[in-house]
Every structure is written in C-alpha cells, then in structure tokens.
N, C-alpha and C positions, 0 to 999 in steps of 0.2 A: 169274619175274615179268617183264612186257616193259619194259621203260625207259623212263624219263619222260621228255618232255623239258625239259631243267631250264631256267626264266626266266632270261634275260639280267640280270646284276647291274651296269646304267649307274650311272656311277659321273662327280659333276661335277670338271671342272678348269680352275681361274681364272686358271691361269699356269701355263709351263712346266715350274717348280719340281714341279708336283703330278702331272707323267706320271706320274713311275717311281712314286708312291705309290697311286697306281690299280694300275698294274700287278702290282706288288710285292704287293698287296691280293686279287690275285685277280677285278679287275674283266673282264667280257667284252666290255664297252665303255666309251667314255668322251664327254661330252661338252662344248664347248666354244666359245667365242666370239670373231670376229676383236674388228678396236677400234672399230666401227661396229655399226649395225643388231641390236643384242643386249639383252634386257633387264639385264643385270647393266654394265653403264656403269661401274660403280665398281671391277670385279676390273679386274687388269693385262691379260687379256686375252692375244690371241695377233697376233702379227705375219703378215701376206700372204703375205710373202717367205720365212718360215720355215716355212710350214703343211706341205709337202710332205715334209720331214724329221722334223719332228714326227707326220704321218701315218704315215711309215715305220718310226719306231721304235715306233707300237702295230702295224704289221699283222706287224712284225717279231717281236711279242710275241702276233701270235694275239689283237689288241685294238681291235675296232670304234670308228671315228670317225666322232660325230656331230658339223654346225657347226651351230652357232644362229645363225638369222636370224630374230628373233621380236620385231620390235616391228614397227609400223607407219612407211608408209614414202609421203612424197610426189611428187608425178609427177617433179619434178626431180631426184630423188635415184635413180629408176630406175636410170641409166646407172651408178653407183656399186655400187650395190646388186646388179646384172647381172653386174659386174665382179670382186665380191667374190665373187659365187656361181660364177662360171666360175673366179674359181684354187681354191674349195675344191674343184669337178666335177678340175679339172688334177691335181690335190693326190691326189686318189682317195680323197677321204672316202667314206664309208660312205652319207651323206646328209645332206640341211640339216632342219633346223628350222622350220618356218614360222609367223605367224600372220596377215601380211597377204595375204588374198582374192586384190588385184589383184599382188602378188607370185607368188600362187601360180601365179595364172594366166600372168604372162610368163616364170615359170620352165619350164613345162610346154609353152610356146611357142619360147623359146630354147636353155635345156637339155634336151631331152627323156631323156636318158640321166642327167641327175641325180635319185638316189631325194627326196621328200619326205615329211618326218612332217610327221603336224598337231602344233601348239603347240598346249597347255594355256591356252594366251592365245585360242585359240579357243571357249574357254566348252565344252569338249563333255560333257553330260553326258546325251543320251541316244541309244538307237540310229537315229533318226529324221536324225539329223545326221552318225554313224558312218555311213551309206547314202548320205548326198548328201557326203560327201569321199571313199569311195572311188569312187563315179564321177567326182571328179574325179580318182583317178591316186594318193591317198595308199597309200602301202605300210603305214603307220602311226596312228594315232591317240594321241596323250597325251589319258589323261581326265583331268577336274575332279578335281582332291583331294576335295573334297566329297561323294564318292557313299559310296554304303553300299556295301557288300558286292554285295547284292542287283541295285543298280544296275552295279557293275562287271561281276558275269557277264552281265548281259544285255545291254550293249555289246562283250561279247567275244564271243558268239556271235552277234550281228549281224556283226563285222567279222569271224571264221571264216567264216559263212556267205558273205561277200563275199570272203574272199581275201586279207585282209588283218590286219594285227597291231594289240593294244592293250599300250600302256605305260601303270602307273600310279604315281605317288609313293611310298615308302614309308617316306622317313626327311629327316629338314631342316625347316626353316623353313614355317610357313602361313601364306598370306596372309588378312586376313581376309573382305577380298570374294573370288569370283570372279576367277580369273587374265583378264585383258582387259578386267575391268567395273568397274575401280577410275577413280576421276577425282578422287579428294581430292588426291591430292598437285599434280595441275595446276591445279587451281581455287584453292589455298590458295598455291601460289607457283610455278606455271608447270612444275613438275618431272613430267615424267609419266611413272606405270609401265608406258604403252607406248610409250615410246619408252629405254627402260631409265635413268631418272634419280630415279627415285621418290625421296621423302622420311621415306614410313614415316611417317604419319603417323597408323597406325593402334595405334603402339605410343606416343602421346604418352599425356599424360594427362586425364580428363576428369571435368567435375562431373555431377550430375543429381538431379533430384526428383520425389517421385511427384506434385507438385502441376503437374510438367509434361505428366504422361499426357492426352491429347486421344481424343477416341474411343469408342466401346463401351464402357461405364462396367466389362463381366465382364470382368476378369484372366485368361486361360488359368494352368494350374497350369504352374509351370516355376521358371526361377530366381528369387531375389528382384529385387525391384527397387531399386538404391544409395540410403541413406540419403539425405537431404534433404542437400545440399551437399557429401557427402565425395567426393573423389578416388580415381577408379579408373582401372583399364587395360581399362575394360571393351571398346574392342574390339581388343584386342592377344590373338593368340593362343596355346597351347603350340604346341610343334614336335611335327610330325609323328613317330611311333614305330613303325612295324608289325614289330618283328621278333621279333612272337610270333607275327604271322598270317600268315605267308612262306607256309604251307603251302596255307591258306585261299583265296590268291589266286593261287597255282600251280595251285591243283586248275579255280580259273573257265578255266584257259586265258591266261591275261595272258603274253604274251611278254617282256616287259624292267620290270625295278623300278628304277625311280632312286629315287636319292639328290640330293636337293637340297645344293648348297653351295660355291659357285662362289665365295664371300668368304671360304672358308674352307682353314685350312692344309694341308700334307701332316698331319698326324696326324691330323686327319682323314675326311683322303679314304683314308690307307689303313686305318683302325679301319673305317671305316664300310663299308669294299668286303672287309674281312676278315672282318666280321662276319656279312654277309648273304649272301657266296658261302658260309659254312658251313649257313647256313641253308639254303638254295636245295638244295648238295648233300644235306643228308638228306633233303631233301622227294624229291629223284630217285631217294635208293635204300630209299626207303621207311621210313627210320628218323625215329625221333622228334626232336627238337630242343627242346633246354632252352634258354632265353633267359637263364633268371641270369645266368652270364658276361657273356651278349656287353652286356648292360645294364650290366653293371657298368664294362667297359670305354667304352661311349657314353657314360656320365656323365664322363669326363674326356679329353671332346674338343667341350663346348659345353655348355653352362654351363643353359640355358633348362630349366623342365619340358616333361615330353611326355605327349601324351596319341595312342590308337589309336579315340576317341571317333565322328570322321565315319565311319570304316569301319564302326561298329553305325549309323548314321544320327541319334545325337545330338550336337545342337546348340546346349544350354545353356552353362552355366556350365562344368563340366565340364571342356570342352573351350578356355576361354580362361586368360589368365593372372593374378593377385592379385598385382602387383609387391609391393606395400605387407603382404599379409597370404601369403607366399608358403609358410605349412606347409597354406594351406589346398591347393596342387598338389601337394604331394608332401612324405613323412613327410623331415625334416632326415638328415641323415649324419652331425652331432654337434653338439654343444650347448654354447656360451660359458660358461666359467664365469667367468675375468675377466680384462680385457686391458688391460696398460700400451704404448700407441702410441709412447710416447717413447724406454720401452728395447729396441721388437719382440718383445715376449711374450705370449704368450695361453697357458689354459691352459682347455683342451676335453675333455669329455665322452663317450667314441667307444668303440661296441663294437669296432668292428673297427681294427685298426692305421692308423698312420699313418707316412708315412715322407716324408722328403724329397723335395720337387719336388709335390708334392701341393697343390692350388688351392682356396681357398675363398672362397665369397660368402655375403653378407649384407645385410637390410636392414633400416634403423631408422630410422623414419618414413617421410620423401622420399627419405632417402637411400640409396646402392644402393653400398655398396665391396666391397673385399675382399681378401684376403692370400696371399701364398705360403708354403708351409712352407720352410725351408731348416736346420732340424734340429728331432728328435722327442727327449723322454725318457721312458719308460713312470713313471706316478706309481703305478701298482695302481689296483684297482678303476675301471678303464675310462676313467682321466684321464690324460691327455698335458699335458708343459710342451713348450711350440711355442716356436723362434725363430725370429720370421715377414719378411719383407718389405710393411709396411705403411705407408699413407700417415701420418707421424708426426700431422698438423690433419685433426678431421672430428668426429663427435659423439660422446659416448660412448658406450660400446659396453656396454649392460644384460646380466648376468649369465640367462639362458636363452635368448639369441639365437638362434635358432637358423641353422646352417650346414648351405652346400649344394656340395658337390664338382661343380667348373667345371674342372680339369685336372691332367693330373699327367704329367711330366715323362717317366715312363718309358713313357707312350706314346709321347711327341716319339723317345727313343732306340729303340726296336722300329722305326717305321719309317725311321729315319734309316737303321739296318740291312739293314734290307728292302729298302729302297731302292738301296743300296749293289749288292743283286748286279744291278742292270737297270739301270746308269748310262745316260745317254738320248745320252750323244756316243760309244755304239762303233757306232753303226748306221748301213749303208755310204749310199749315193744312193737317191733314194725309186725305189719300183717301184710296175708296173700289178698292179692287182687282176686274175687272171684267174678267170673262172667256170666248172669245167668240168662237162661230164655224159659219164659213162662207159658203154657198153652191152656187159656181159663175157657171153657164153652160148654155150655149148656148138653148135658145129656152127654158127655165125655167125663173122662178124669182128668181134673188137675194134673198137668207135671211138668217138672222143671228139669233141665238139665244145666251142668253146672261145669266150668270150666276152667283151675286155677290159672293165675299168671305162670307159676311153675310147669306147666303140663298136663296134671292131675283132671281128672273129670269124672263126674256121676251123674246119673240119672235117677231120678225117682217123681210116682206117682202115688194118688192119691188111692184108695181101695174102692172107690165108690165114686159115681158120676157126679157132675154140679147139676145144681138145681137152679131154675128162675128165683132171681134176688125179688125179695120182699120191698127191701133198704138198699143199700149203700151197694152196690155190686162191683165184681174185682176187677179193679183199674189198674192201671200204672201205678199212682201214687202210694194204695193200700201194700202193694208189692214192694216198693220200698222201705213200707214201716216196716210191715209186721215178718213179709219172706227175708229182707235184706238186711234183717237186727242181727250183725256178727257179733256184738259186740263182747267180749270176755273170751271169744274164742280165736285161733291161729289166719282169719279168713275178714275181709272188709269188703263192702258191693264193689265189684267196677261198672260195666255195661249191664244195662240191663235192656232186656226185651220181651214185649210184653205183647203178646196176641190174644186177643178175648173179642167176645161177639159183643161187650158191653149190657148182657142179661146175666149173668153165672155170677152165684152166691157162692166165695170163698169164708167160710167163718175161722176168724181169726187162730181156734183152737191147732184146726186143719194146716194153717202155714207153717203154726210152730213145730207141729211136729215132722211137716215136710222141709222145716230148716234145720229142725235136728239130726234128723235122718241125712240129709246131707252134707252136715260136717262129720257125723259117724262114719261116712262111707268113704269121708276124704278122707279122715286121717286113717282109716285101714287101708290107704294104699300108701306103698314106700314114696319117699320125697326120691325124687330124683336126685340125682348129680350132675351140676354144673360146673364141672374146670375140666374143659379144653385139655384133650391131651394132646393136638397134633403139631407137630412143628415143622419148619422149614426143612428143603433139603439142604443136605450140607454141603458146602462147596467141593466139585470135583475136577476132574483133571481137566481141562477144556479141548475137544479136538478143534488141532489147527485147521482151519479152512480160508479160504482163499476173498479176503475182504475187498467188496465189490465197491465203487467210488460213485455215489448219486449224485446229482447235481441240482439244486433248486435254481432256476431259469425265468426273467423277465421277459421273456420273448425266446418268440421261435425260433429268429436266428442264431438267440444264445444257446438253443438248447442242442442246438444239430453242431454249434462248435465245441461244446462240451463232448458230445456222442462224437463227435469225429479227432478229440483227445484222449479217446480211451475211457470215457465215461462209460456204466455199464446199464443207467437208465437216466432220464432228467425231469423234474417234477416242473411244470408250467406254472409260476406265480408271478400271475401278473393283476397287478392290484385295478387294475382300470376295464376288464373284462367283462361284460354283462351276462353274468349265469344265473340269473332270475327273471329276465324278459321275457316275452310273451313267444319269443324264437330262439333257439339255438345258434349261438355262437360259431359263425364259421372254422371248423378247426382241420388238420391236417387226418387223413383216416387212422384208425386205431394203429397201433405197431405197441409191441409190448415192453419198448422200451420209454416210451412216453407216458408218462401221469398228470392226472389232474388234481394241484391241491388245491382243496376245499375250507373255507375258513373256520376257525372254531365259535366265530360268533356270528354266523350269519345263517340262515335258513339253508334244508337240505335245496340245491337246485334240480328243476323238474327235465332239467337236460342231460343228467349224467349217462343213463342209459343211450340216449340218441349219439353222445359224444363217444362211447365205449373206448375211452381209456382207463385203465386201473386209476385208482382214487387214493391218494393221501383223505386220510379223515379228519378232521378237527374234530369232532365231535362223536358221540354215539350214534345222532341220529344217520348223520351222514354214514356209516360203516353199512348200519341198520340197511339204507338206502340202496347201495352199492352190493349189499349181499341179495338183495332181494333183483338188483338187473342183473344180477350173474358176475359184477364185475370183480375184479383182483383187488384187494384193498389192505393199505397200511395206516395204521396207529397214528399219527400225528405225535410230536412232540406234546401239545396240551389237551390229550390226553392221560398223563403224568403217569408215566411208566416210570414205577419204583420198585417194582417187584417180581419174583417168578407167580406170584399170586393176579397180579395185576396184569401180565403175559399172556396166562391160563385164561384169564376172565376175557380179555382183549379177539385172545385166540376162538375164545369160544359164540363170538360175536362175530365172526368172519374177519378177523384180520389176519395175513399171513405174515407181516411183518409189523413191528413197532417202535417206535425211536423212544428210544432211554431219555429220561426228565434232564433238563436244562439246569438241575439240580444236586444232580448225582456225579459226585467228584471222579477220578477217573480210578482209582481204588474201587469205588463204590460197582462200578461198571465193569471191571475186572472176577467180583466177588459176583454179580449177577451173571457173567458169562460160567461162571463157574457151576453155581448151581444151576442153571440152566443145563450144563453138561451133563451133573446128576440127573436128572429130569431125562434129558434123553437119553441115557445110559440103563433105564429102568423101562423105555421103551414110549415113554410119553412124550407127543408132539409138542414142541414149542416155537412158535413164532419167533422169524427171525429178528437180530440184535442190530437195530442199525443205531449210530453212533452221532449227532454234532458233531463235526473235527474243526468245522473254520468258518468266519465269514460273520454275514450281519444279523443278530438276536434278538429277538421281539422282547421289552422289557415289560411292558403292558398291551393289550388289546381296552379299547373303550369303543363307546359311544359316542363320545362328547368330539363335537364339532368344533374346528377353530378355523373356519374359514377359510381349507384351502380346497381346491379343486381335487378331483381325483387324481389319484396318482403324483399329486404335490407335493413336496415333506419341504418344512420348515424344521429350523435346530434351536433348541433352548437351552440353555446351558443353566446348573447350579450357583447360585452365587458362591463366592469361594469358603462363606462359613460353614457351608453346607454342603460340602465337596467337590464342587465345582466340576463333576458330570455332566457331557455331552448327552443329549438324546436327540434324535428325530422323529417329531413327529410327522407320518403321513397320513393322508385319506384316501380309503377303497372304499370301491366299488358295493352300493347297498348299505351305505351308512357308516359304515366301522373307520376308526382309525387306530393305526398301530403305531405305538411308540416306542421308535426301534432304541437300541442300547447305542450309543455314537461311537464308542470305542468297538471296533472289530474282534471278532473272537479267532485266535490265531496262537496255537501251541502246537506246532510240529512235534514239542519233544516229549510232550505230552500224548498225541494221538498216536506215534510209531508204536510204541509198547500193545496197542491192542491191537495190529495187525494179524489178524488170524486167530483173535479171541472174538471179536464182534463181524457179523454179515457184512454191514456195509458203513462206510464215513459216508457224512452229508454233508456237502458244502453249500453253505447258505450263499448264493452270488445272485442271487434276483433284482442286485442292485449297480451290477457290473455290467459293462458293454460286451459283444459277442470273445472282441480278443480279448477281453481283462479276462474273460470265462476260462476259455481255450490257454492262457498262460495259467490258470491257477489251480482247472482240470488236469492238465500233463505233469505236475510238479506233485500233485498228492496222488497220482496216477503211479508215478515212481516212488513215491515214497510206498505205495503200498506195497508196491513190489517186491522192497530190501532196496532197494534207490535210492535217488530223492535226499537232498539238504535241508536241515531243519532252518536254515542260515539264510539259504537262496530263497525259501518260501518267507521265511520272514520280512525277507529282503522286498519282495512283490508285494505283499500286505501292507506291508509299511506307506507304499508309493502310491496305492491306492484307497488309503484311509485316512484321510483329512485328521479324523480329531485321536487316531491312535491307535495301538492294539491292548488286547487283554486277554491272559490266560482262560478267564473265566472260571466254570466250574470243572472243567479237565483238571488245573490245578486245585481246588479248592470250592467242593460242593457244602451244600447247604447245612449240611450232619456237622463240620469242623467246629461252628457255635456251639451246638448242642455238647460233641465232646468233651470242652473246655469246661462249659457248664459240670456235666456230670464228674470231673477232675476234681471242679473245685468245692463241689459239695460231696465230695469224698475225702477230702482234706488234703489234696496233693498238690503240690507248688504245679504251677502252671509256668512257664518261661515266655 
C-alpha cells in the first residue's frame, strides 16, 4: 500500500518550560508567542533575545517552529511589530502567524522570504476566502473551528487546488464566537480578544426568560430555552476533542492539527502531542485507532468536558457546557458518598481504582471546588476511603455528588521523564535552515541546489555522470545521512527533495564533497539584512470633506425613510432573507444608493451579481466576489480595519470604502484620518473612512443555536457578579446567530469632532421601525451638518433602548488597557 502522508501533530507552547514536552510528545511542530502582538497575553511567552536557541533546539529535534503574530495591530506599532517579525525571520522560524490584513501585507513587502499562515482570527470558513489568501502569498490557512467535516474537506481542496496547506483544531479550549468576531470582552471592559487580553466573558454566568423572546412567535426545534430567571453558562463552551476523528480529517487532506493550549502546562502539552501523534500514525499506516486510552489519559490533564459536536455541524446545546448541572456533559468518574472537610476525608463510589495524586471536581449549586487524592483504601464493593487535600470552609458536600477527574499526578511524572531525555540547554548555536533538491539519475550528474532560510542559495554538481548501483543506490534516506550531515557548520537540513530513477550510484566520498562545496559557496555569499526600515506615514493635516450619513436598515421600508431623511445611502440587513437558495431574492432594481450587506460568517451568496446592488463585505471572499460581478464594495466592520496598511490591502482587494474596527477609540480614528491624508497628499489612493456613530453592535457572531426562529432575539443578561450586561441574542438566516451588545451605542459628543475628518457615520438601526429610522436619520443628518443636539439625539436613543446606552469605543477603544499596562511597566503612577 503506498504511504500516507501522515498530518502534522502542532502542538501549543506558552513558555519555555513546555519545549521538551512537545518534543518528548512526539509533536512535528510547535507553536508559539514573543511577549507582544499574540493573542494569549497572559501565557509567559517567549523572549526576542532567546527565540534563535529555542528554534534550534526544535530543528535540532526534527521540530517545526511556528511564531504567532495574530492580533491586530496599529500604524504606530508597525515598526515594533516589523521588528519582531524580522528576529523570528533571523531566528529561522518555520513561519509567523497572522491575522492582521495590513500586517500581512508589510510583511510580504519587507520579509518576503518569511513563510505566513493565515490565523483562525481571520474568520476563514469557506473556500471563496482560502482563494483570495493564497493569492496573497499564504503557504497556509487555519480554518474556523466551527466547520463540519464537510466544510473542512472543501477548503482543503480549494487550497490543494491552489498550492497551498489547511490546518485545523482538533483538541483545547472553544471559543464561543468566531476567532476574530468576538468584541464582548472590549465593550464590557476594554480587554480585547484581538489584541490578546480577553476576559472570557463568555464563560461568566447568565439569566434568561422566554418572556424575553422578540420575534417570529414559531420556535425552531433545537435546545430548550432556560427556565424563567435560572443561571446558566449558556454561552460557555466544551473543549474541543477530535481524537476519534484523526482519521476522518487525515483522509480531507488537512496538513497540520493543533492543539490548542498555550496556558497550559508540560503535562499537557506532552499527553496531548503523545496522544494525537499515535493517532495520526495509525491513520498513516492504515491501522485502526482506538481512542479509550488516549481519552482516558486527556481527562487528567484539563478538567472541562468535551464535545467533537462542530465537526458533525451541530450547534445546540450539546455542544456548550452545564457548569451548575454538569452530569448533564458527561456520565461522572465516581460518586460522593460523604465527606468530612475538616479531617480530609471522603469516601467515593468508583468502578475503576483510584490512587494517589488523582484530581477531582465538583459542583454544588454556584459553587465549583475540588480535591486531590493523596491516599486511597479499597472498602469493597466499588467504595474508596480517600485522604484528600481539600478546602477545609465551603458548602456541604450532598451524598451522590457527583465527580469528575481534572488530574492525576502520574501524568505530571511520565512527562517529567520524557522530558528528561530532550533537556532544551545541550543544544550547541542556532543554525540556518537549508532547503535542498537532489537530482540523482543514471548517465546525468548528481546536483543539488540549495536554499537557506535566510535567502542565500547554490548550486552545485557533480563532474562526472552516475553510474548503475551495484549496492545500495541513492535514495532519500542516504541523502539525508551522508548530503544532509551540517553538523559543525552555520546550516542544518530543512526540506528536502529527492528525484532519482532508483538505479544511480552516489558513493558516499562524492556527497561530501558536494556538501562541502556547498557550505563553501554559502558562506561566500554576504548574509543578508533583515530590519525593516519602513514606517508609517505620519499623521497629516486632514482635508475637510463633507461626511455622508449611511444607514444599516431591516427592511425596505426602513431604508427608503432613512433615503427620504437625508441619508446618502442605506445598507439592507435583514437577518431573515434567504441569499443562498436555489432563487434569488425578490429585491427592488439596483439604484446606487442601496447595499447589500453580506454576513461575515456565512458563505459568498451565488445571487449578488443577479441582485447588482453594491455589497458591504463581511469577509474577503465576499469583496473577492463582488469584484469579480463588477460590483461597488465596502469593507465590513469585521473585517478589522486598524490601519493605513490594512486600508491599502483592503483597497487593493476591491474595496472602495471600509468602516474603522469597533475597536478603535475615537482618538485612534482621528489619527488614522490623518495619516490617511498623508497618504493622499503624496498622491496614493485610499479608500474611504466610514465611521460607527450609533445604534445596535454585534458583541459576537457564532454558530451555536439556542432555539430561536430566524429573525427571533431572546436577552440574557450577566448575573450582577459578573457585570450584569445585557445581550441579545438573535438567529439569521443560514445558521448564524449574532449576539448583539443590549446597551445601544450612542455618543453624539463623541461622533461631531469627526465631521469632515471621516467619509461617512453608520448608523446601526436594523433594529428600528421605518419612523424610529427616519427620527434618528434627520437628527445625525444635522448633526452632520454643524446642526443637530448631542442632547435631543441622546434624548431618542434613550426612548428607544430598553436595557441603555453606551459610549462604547468612540469614548474608549481597545489600546486604553494596553496604555495603562505600558505606564505601569514603565514605572509611572497610573491614576
């Protein structure tokens, strides 16, 4: 049978502690984060100055290194950002991470010799988007955790078709939006999970009632809906599990599986990378793979249930977590029968053994604790007396509790072992990656050419043809010993490729001096230079222009009483539209003040062209889409427009306008009109600035179904330890639901300052009736003007916002944490 080739087992690491645990594990790559530009902010991260040793002791172990650079990134922070990607290019990482657009694009301009993946922070979830990243240059693709099955093979053979590789998640932590389309944690306290400081604030806890459902009175069948006022995690998710369907997603073609868990310790990152390379290997040599084990082993290295749920394409209940009712995720491991706190005793119910070093949790009611074993005594009949380590005050603990195994010790000592034989300080000076290609065949010469990570490349051949082998003739493997022995010199194997007719006699004498010859001919060329000179433009004067008032609209009628208030275009967002049917959507004829927006997580629709209105984009593919029917197209909000870089890039994908991130305080958006102005004062095009000014803010996009109809929004509220934030959630149209922010976004005193610095304000009203539109259109109508009451608009918001208003990030974008941070680790009182 010919040989599979077996997916890549990426494996995450959040400190340097957890190399040799990847390694030791069996990982074939690993990924990882300096102490900037990352979304995991919180792991220890990895130091500048050490990356080059730390890349040498994985290539020294045969173990690819990825750096994450995957949040979003401001024009001033370029030169940083530039800087950081040039010592991990020096370093000879494997490749960066990406997810900022205008990143990607100065990467591709300054590095060109540095590989990039797309980040999963890029939303990709269909091949329409796979298509326009690898025409920009990506080697790579991370898809959305959220796809089915279905949908991961057919962005893998989109990016086969194109040349290119797909990664997909298969084990750790889910978030519950959308990697990139999350905004709760910035809008609730400025921490955003693209810029890596998130709050998780999807795992707090929430109330709800059906007497909150709005909408389509018919319930689609799906999960329940939570009782009238009780507390749940309803949108906290399980953790991620696929390591029953390794095989399933080997067979699509997917090149690399990660493993999420960059907060997480050596035990593991080495269970989890010991787990899934066994998987991976029997999928290569066609044997079957039983998962018991390795499950058994992953329940005592992370405590959460787990569900393989997105992978079949559902997205109920299922698939999230019951903190409070937690047998309804997963049957217990053993069962309370009753515990004295005060002398460390319990005595538990368990078919299978228990032994020292062994973890357990539990919950009863709110509360969530739990114990360590540190001696077992069998009682018979399936009961253990436990001597535990437990918190002596807390509630008491009811006789059938049940318990759920969070860790056990003797995983901690297996990799501690493991570890042991791949200590990370005997590995000598970092070396280049070289790339070689071999051409071995009979009555030809040997030659290799040769291509560092740096740049650099040679060529050389042998002086004489090969001959029919007697013996041993040159294969792959011999090319490795004898051509691929760097060792003592500035150069280590990376790729290698090897063409031979399977008859040609390389004698070992012959390789060495065609390895010598080509490290002689490398080091006679200069090493390049790698630090980025180029920097932002600097902010310029801004010409005043005449800022036009968009209107986003639930219907037709709303949108023709906006246009008929002085609106100057209205975007159609109506969440119950079918733009994926087998027909196009009855609509009004084109007229160029009408748009169609497009969601960011749902497939390009095969109607746009037939509908020929200008397009809002959510996504790339859709712009992608849109440019190709000829049509007018803007940038979408998530699309996270943070920069003149991220404009450029946008611009150069067919958009003629792009709305500024939901993220970018109004300083921040003043400072991007600005240099924008440089920009075109030097005579280069930029896509227009359209601006958020008011209205209703999407805090997440997801998947995940709760039962209501399309077009339904149900409200849940925070419980008050935990902020006690309003959201709505609703259901569109093709799956998605969006979970709007409850509080209305509304700062007149805030938006008037950028009149005639930004194109256009957008008002979010998709959720108002034709007159709430038409009074809220005329009133930002004249405020644009030099008009207009910050006082009488606040005054209409107010009447039409049940749970409130909020400045949002006009007052205070997502950078104001970061600030404070950079103050206080510069030693400056902060107030």
């Amino acid at each position: 049978m010919k040989a599979r080739r077996r997916p890549e087992v990426l494996a995450p690491v959040g400190s340097p502690d957890c190399l040799p645990a990847a390694v030791a594990g069996g990982a074939d790559a690993v990924f990882l984060g300096l102490r900037h530009f990352n979304a995991r902010g919180r792991a220890e991260n990895f130091r500048k100055a050490e990356l080059a040793h730390h890349v040498a002791y994985l290539h020294h172990h045969h173990v690819k290194c990825y750096v994450v650079m995957n949040t979003l990134v401001h024009d001033d922070e370029y030169p940083k950002a530039l800087d950081l990607a040039a010592a991990a290019h020096a370093a000879n990482v494997d490749a960066v991470i990406i997810q900022d657009l205008g990143l990607w694009r100065a990467l591709a301009r300054e590095l060109p010799g540095l590989k990039r993946h797309a980040s999963t922070q890029m939303t990709i979830h269909h091949p329409s988007q796979v298509a326009v990243l690898a025409a920009l240059g990506a080697e790579r693709v991370i898809l959305a955790r959220e796809l089915s099955l279905a949908e991961v093979a057919a962005c893998t053979r989109e990016a086969e078709r194109l040349g290119i590789e797909t990664e997909h998640f298969v084990h750790g932590a889910l978030c519950y939006a959308f990697s990139g389309q999350c905004l709760m944690s910035n809008f609730a306290g400025c921490r955003s999970a693209n810029r890596g400081t998130c709050a998780q604030n999807c795992r707090f806890d929430y109330t709800s009632s059906e007497s909150g459902v709005r909408g389509p009175e018919s319930v689609d069948p799906g999960p329940r809906t939570p009782d009238s006022g009780r507390i749940e995690t309803e949108i906290s998710m399980k953790d991620f599990s696929l390591i029953a369907r390794i095989g399933e997603l080997a067979d699509t073609g997917v090149a690399s599986l990660k493993i999420e868990g960059r907060l997480k310790g050596a035990d593991y990152v080495y269970t989890t990378s010991r787990v899934y390379r066994a998987a991976t290997e029997a999928w290569a040599a066609g044997k079957k793979f039983d998962p018991t084990w390795a499950r058994e082993l992953l329940k005592d290295v992370f405590a959460r249930a787990q569900t393989e749920a997105p992978l079949d394409g559902v997205y109920g209940s299922a698939s999230r977590l019951h903190r409070y009712e937690p047998e309804q995720d997963r049957a217990p491991d053993a069962t309370l029968v009753s515990a004295d706190r005060r002398r460390g005793e319990v005595v538990v119910q368990s078919r299978v053994p228990i032994t020292a070093g062994q973890g357990f949790s539990f919950s009863v009611g709110f509360f969530n604790g739990g114990f360590l074993v540190i001696g077992a005594d069998a009682l018979g009949g399936d009961r253990w007396r436990l001597k535990v380590r437990i918190a002596e005050h807390g509630p008491r603990l009811p006789a059938e509790t049940p318990l759920f195994r969070n860790a056990n010790h003797e995983r901690k000592r297996e990799a501690a072992t493991a570890m042991a034989e791949v200590p990370v300080q005997v590995v000598a000076e970092p070396t280049i990656a070289l790339a070689l290609q071999v051409s071995a065949h009979v009555g030809a010469p040997l030659s290799v050419s040769a291509r560092a990570a740096d740049g650099r490349s040679v060529e050389v051949a042998s002086d004489t043809a090969l001959t029919v082998a007697t013996g041993r003739p040159a294969d792959e493997t011999l090319m490795r010993e004898k051509l691929g022995a760097f060792g003592g010199t500035p150069w280590h194997l990376g790729e290698l490729v090897v063409s031979t007719d399977g008859r040609a006699f390389a004698p070992a004498s012959l390789l060495k001096d065609l390895r010598r010859r080509l490290v002689d001919g490398l080091a006679a060329l200069p090493a390049p230079t790698i630090a980025p000179t180029w920097t932002p433009p600097e902010p310029g004067t801004p010409r005043r222009r005449t800022t036009a008032v968009w209107v986003a609209v639930g219907s037709i009628a709303a949108g023709e009483a906006a246009l008929a208030h002085g609106a100057s275009a209205v975007w159609l967002d109506d969440p119950t539209i079918d733009w994926w049917g087998t027909s196009a959507p009855a609509m009004p004829a084109p007229d160029a003040r009408w748009w169609l927006r497009q969601a960011a997580t749902a497939p390009v629709s095969p109607h746009l062209a037939r509908c020929g209105w200008g397009v809002v984009a959510g996504h790339l593919g859709v712009l992608a889409a849109a440019r190709t029917a000829g049509l007018p197209a803007i940038a979408d909000l998530f699309c996270n427009t943070y920069s003149t870089e991220t404009l450029l890039s946008l611009r150069d994908l067919g958009a003629q306008a792009a709305v500024i991130s939901l993220e970018c305080s109004g300083r921040e958006i003043a400072r991007l009109a600005a240099r924008c102005a440089t920009l075109a004062d030097a005579g280069v095009a930029v896509p227009a600035l359209a601006l958020i000014a008011h209205g209703r803010l999407p805090a997440m996009l997801t998947r995940q179904d709760h039962g209501l109809a399309v077009g339904a929004t149900r409200t849940i509220t925070a419980v008050a330890r935990d902020g006690g934030l309003p959201y709505d959630l609703q259901r569109r149209r093709h799956g998605d639901t969006v979970v709007w922010e409850g509080r209305r976004l509304c700062a007149p005193e805030h938006v008037a300052p950028t009149a005639g610095l930004v194109d256009a304000w957008v008002l979010e009203l998709a959720d108002l009736e034709p007159a709430q539109v038409a009074e809220m259109t005329a009133a930002y109508v004249a405020l644009a003007g030099g008009g207009g009451d910050a006082a009488t608009i606040t005054a209409l918001a107010a009447a039409r916002s049940p749970h409130g208003l909020f400045t949002g990030h006009l007052a205070q974008g997502s950078r104001e944490l970061d600030l404070v941070v950079e103050r206080m680790e510069a030693g400056e009182t902060v107030g």
